[in-house]
N, C-alpha and C positions, 0 to 999 in steps of 0.2 A: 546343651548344644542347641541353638538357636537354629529352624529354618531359614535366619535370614543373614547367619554371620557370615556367607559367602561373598555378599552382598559389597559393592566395592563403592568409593566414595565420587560421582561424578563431576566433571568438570564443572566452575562456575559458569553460569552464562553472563559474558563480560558486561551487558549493558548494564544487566541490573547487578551485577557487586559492583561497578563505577558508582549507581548511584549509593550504594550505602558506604560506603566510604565516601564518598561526596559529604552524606548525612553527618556521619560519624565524624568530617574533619573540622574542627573549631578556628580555621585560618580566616580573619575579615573581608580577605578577597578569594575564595575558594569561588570559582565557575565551574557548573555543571552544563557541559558540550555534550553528553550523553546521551540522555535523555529524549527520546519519541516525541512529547508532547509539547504542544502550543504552549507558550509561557508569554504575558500580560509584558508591555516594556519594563514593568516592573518587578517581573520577574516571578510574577504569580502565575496559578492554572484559572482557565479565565472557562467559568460555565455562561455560554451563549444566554444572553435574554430571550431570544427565540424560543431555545432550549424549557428557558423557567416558564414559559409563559404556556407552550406545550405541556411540560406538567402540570401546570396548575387548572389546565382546564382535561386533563388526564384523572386527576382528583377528583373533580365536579363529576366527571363520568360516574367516576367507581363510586360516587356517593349517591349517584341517580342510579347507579345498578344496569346503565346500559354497558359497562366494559366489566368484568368482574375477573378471577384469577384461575380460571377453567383453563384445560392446556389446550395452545394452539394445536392448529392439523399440525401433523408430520412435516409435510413441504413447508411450514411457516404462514404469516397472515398475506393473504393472497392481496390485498390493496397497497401490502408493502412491497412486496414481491414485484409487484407488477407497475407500482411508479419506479423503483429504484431502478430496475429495468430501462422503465419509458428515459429514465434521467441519463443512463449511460448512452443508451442506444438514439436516443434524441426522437421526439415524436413524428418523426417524418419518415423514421426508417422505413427502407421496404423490408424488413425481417416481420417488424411489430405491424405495419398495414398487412402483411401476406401468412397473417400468425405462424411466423417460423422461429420465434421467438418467446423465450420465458425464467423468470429467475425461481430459485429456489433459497428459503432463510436459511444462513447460515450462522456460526459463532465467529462472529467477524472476517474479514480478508482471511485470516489465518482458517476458518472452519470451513471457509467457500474452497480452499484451496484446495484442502483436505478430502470433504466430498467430491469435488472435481476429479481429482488424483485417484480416488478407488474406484470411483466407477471407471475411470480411464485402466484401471487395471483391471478391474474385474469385467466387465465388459467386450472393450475391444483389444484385453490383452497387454496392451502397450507395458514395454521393458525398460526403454532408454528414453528420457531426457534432457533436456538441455536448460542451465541456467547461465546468466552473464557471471562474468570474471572481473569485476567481485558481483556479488548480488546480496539480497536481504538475508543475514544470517541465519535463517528459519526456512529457508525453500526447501535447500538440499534433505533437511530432515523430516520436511512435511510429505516429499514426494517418495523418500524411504521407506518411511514408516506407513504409507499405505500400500506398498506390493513394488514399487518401483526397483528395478535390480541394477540398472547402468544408469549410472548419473554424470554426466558428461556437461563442462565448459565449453562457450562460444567467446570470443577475445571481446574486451569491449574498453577499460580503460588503461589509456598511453600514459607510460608514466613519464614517460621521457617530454609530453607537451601537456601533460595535465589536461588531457583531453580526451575524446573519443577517439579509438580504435573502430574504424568503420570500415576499411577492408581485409581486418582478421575476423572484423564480426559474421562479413558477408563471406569470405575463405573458409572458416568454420560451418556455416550451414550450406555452403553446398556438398562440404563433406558428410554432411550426418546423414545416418543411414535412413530411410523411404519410411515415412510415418511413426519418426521419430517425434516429440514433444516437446514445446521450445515453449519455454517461460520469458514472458515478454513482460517491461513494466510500460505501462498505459500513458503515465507520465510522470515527472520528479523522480528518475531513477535514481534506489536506493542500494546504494551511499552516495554516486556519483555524482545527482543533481546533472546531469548529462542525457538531453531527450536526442533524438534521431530528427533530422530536417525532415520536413513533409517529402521531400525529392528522396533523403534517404530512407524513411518506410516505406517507398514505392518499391522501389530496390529492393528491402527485405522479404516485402511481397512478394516481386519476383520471382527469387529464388523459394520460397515457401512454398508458392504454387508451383512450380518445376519439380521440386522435391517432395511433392504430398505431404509435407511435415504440419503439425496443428498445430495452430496459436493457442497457449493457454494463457491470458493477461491478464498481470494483476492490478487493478486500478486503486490502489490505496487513500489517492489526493486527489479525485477530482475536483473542480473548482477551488483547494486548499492551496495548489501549485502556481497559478499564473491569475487567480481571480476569477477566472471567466469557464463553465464547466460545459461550454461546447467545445473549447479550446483542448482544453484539458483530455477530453473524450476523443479527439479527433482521430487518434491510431486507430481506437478500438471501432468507428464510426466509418474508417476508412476500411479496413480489412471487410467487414462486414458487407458495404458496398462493393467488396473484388468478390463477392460469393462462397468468401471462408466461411465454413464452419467452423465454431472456436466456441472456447468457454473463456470465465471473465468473472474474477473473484473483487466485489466490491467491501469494501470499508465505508464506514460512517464514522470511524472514531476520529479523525483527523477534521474532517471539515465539518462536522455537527460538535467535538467532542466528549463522543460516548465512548471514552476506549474502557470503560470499565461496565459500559453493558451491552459489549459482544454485538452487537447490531450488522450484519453484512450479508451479500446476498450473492448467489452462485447467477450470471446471467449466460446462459444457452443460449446459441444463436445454430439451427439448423437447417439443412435445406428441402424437409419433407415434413410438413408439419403433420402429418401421418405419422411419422417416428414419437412424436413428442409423449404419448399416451404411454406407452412401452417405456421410454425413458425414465418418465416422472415413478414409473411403478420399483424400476430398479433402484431410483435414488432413494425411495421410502425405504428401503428393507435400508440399504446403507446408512442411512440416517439413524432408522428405528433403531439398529445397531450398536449406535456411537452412544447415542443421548438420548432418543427417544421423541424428544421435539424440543424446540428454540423455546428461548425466551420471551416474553415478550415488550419488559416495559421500553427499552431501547427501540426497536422495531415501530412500536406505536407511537412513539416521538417523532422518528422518521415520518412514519405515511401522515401522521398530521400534517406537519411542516409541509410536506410535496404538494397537500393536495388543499390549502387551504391559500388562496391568493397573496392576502397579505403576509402572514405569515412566510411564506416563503420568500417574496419581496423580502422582507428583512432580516432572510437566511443568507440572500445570498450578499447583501449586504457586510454581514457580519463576516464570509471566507473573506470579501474581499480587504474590510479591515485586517485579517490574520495573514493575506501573503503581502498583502502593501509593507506590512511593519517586518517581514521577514525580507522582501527585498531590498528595503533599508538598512535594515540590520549591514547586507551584502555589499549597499555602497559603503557604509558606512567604515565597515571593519578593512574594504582593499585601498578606501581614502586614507586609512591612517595607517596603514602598513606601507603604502608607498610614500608617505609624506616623511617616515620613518626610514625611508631609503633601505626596507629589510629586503636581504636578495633573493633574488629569483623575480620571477614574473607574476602577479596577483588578479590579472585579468580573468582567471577562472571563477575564481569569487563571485562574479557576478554573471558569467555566462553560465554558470551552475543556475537551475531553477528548482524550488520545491524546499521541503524540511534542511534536508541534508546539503555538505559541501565537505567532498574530500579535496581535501589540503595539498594532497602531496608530500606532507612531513613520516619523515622515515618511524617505523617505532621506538629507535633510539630517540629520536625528536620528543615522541610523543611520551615518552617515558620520563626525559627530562620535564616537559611540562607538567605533569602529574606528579611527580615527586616534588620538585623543586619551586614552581608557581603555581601551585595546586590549584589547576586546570584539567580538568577532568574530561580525558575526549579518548576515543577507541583506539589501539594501538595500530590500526591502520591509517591511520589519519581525518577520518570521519569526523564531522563535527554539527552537533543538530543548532541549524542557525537560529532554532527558537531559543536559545540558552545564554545568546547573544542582547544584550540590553542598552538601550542608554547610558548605564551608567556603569558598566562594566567593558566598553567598547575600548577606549584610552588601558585600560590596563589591559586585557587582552591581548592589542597590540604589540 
């Protein structure tokens, strides 16, 4: 008798068996809609030149012996830390001029979350949160699995106009109970590709500050979503200016391409920077905990890029090639779905911004397509508009 025949067999997690069954099918027109990652019009993963060129003088270091493979501090490498920061937070803040401000490395979006989420339990206690309806299928279990006990929806997509629900959004948090936890996405909300008007996150504001509630945002795309990464930052840059305290889980794997070396940074924004010292001490033990300390070659790829002029000049060059071609993608797929006379309305296609565009297509819909025109997209109707191509656009349709 085995200790572990109790052991029961877990659900798949849909994104990735779409793709291996993606892999697995041998159909000449099989599309992969699935799939997280940037994809080349060609339908390739495309590593940034930026990216090679960062390595390759990453190399020269480690062969001069000025970087070598000694483990970082616990909080992570403090110049990455602290541009990744300066990048969200924009160099002008008054958090980063009045140091009320500081990030902490994490193991991507996903390990910033994580940290954020226990110290938010262990700490200051916090019970209940709140995510959007729908939201990134990993929240609810990130903020679980660190002490969280009430996990609560705020309304956010109409399905009846394939749009934002914006006053069940703002109906729902004025219900939520007095320093309750509200997971916000920064921008290119995922799945919906659905942001909030600058007029409507004033309003969310609003009621945030009425209700003591904390912003925790997670910033997965900035500059990946619209090009431009003060744009992209603006919620996070605005809330900040209203004098919230908030936390704010950054990603590099979308707009650098590092989704397989974990690269992201927890950014702290409070209003005594007296607090900060105590803080940073609590998150080490949480840390030291988990993993012990980050990684670093992702991280170092980062703070090169930020903090070397040119370099970064043709970083950001590079997000903007990656949402130019995904915007197109956008026209491209609602010009031949309406040219097609398919019914319904397709103007969300493009008023959708970021990776993602939910469709609106029922899971029967989506079931069909996956079976039938082996199209591979999530049974909610999700569809990662990287996976969308030139030459797979007309058949799509």
């Amino acid at each position: 008798m085995s200790h572990f025949s109790a052991v029961g067999a877990a659900p798949p997690i849909e994104v990735y068996q779409l793709s291996r069954d993606c892999q697995a099918d041998t159909h000449s027109q099989k599309i992969n809609l699935g799939v997280g990652a940037y994809r080349t019009p060609e339908g390739k993963p495309w590593i940034l030149p930026v990216v090679k060129k960062a390595e390759a003088q990453l190399a020269k270091d480690i062969d001069a012996e000025t970087i070598n493979h000694e483990y970082l501090p616990v909080l992570g490498l403090d110049s990455f830390t602290s541009a990744a920061t300066a990048m969200l937070l924009g160099k002008d803040s008054p958090a980063l001029k009045e140091e009320r401000a500081f990030g902490i490395q994490a193991l991507s979006g996903t390990g910033a979350l994580r940290n954020g989420a226990e110290f938010l339990v262990q700490q200051l206690k916090k019970t209940v949160f709140y995510f959007s309806d729908p939201t990134w299928g990993n929240h609810g279990l990130v903020f679980k699995n660190a002490g969280f006990t009430d996990a609560r929806t705020y309304r956010y997509w109409d399905k009846s106009t394939c749009g934002f629900n914006f006053e069940g959004l703002i109906e729902d948090l004025q219900n939520a109970p007095e320093g309750a936890v509200i997971i916000l996405h920064a921008c290119a909300h995922n799945p919906t590709g659905i942001d909030p008007s600058q007029e409507q996150w004033g309003k969310i504001a609003d009621v945030m500050q009425e209700k003591k509630l904390f912003p925790f945002f997670d910033c997965a795309y900035q500059g990946f979503a619209s090009g431009d990464l003060d744009q992209d930052a603006w919620a996070v840059r605005f809330f900040v200016e209203r004098g919230f305290e908030l936390f704010c889980s950054q990603s590099f794997s979308k707009n650098f391409g590092l989704y397989n070396e974990r690269a992201g940074n927890l950014t702290v924004v409070v209003k005594d920077k007296s607090l900060i010292e105590n803080m940073k001490s609590q998150i080490t033990l949480i840390v030291r905990a988990m993993y012990s300390n980050p990684p670093a070659h992702g991280s170092r790829i980062v703070d090169l890029v930020l903090k070397d002029e040119q370099l970064y000049t043709e970083w950001r060059g590079s997000i903007k090639i990656m949402s130019s071609r995904i915007i197109e993608m956008r026209h491209g797929l609602r010009e031949r779905l309406e040219k097609l006379n398919t019914p319904g309305q397709w103007n969300h296609i493009t008023e959708q911004i970021g990776m993602f565009s939910f469709t609106g297509l029922t899971p029967e819909m989506c079931q069909f397509l996956l079976k039938e025109k082996h199209v591979y997209l999530l049974k909610n109707g999700r569809i990662s508009m990287c996976g969308v191509t030139p030459s797979n656009l007309d058949y799509l349709a």
